[in-house]
N, C-alpha and C positions, 0 to 999 in steps of 0.2 A: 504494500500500500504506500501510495506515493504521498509525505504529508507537507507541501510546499510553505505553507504558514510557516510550520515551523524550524527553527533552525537546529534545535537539539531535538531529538526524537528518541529520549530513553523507551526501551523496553524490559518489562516483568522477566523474571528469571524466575524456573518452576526448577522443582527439584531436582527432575529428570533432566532438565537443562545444564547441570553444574556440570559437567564431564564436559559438554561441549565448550571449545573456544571464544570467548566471548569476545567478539570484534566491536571495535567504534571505529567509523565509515568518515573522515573528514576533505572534503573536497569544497573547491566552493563552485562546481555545476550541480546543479539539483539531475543533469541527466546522467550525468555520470555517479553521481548515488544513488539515483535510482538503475542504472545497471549494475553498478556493484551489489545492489540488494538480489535484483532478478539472478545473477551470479550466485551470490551465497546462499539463497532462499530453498535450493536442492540438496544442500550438504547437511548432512545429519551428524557433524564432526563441529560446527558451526554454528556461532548465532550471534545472526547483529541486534545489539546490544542497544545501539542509538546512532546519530549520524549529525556531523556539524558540517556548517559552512560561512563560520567562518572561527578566527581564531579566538574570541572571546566564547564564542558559543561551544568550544571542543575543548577551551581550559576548565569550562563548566561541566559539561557533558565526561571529563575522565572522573572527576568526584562523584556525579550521578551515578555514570553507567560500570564505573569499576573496571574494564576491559583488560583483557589478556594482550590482545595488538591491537596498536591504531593504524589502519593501513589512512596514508597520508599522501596529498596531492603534493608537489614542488610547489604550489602555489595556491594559495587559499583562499581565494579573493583579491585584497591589499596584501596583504600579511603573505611573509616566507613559510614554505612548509617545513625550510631548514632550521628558520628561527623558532618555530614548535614543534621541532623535533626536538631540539637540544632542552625546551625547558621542559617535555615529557620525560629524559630521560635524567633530568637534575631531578626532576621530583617527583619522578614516579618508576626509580628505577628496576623495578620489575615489571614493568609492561615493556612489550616489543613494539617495534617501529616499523612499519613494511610501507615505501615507498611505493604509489602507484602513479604513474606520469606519464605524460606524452614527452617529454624531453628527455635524453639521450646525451646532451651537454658533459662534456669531461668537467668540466668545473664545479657546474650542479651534482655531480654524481662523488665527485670526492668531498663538496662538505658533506654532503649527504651522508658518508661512512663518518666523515671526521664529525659530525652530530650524535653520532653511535647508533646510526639505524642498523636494523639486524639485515633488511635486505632492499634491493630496488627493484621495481618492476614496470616495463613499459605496459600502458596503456591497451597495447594491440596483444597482451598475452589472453591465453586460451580460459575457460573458467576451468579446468583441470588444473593449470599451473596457477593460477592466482589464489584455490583453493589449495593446494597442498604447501605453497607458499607459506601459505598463514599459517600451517596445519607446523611446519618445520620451526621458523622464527617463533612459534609459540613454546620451541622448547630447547631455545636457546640458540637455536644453529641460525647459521648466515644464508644470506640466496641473492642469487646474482642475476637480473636477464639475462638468456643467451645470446639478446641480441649487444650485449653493454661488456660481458665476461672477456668478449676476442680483446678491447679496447683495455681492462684490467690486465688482463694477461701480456698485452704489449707494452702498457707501462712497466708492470716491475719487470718484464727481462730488459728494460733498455735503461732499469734506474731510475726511472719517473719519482715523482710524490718526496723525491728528495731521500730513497729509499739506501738504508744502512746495507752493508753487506750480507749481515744477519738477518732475516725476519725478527727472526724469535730466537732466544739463548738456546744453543744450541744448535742451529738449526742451518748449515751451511748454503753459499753461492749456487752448490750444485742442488743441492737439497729442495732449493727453491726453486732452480729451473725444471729438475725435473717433476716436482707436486705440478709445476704449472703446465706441464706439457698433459700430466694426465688430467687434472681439470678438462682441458684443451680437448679432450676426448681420445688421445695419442695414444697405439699401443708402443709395447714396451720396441719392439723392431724399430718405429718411426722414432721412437724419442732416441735409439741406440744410433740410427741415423744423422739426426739431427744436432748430435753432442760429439758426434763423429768418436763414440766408443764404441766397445764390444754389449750384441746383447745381454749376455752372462753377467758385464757392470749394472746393467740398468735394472736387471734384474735385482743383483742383490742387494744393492740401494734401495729401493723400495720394501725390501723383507727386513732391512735395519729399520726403514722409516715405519713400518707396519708395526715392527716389535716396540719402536719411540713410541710410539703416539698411542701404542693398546686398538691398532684398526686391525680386521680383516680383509675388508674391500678394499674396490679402489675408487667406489663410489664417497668412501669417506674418504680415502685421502684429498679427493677433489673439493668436497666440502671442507676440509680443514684448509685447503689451500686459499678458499673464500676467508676464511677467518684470518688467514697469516694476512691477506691485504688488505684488512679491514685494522690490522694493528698497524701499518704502515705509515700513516698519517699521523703527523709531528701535534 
């Protein structure tokens, strides 16, 4: 139900509702929350909670509605979505931040991280990925578009963001290119290619990195590599 009048739109949380993710919707197009509603209104993992547009109305709406994530426009009206990002996570730091936007801007996209949002997401993504999006950032982990990931992934192999040699204590030059090539979707042949090593290196670099970080997959190593560049920002 589309409710234009208003700017905050709390909703009731029934018992059976507590398990699900409780989302607050902040944009400032009322058509674009309203497809974001049409979007989450199928997910039985999900429930929007209320929906702002603009930033007085969504500093109000997180004391009302309580929310696990606020997925969040670049721009909210007047008001930055960056500048209420950063005061969600000053003071309300246990709620997650998921970026939804039509901008793609390198500049917009790293204060974006440098605010502590958990993830970005363009506009033009699928209601599959924008729901499980939420479904991830709600428990902590980071998420990247794939259309914005090739342009992360270019910066820190060429040093961007003003980037240390380390990501992370411990965590070497190689270490870092190769999380990035498997994020990148790379098997281990191409990345042996690519670093112009032997595959049997590439290989056993990742079974050291697998045992560092406590992963199995390689689906998490590419998530933690979202997280190493999400620390990269001074």
């Amino acid at each position: 139900m589309e409710h234009p009048q208003n700017e905050v739109v709390p909703r009731g949380r029934s018992n059976k509702a507590q398990k699900r993710v409780h989302v607050l919707l902040v944009d400032g197009s009322s058509i674009i929350l309203h497809g974001l509603q049409s979007f989450l209104s199928g997910s039985d993992h999900i429930k929007v909670v209320g929906t702002a547009r603009t930033e007085r109305a969504a500093l109000t709406a997180l004391k009302i509605c309580q929310p696990d994530v606020v997925v969040l426009a670049a721009r909210v009206g007047r008001a930055s979505g960056i500048d209420i990002c950063r005061l969600i996570r000053e003071s309300y730091p246990n709620i997650a931040v998921l970026f939804f936007s039509e901008c793609d801007d390198k500049a917009v996209l790293q204060s974006a991280i440098r605010a502590g949002a958990h993830g970005y997401l363009l506009n033009i993504s699928s209601r599959e990925v924008v729901v499980r999006s939420i479904e991830l950032v709600a428990t902590g982990q980071s998420v990247l578009d794939r259309h914005v990931t090739q342009q992360v992934l270019n910066w820190v192999r060429q040093g961007g963001w003003g980037a240390p040699q380390t990501i992370v204590q411990g965590h070497s030059e190689e270490d870092k290119q190769i999380l990035s090539f498997v994020a990148d979707g790379r098997t281990n042949k191409e990345i042996a290619r690519e670093l112009e090593l032997a595959q049997t290196v590439i290989e056993a670099c990742l079974q050291r990195l697998y045992r560092r970080l406590r992963i199995t997959r390689r689906t998490e190593a590419a998530s933690h590599f979202v997280r190493f560049a999400s620390q990269m920002f001074p």
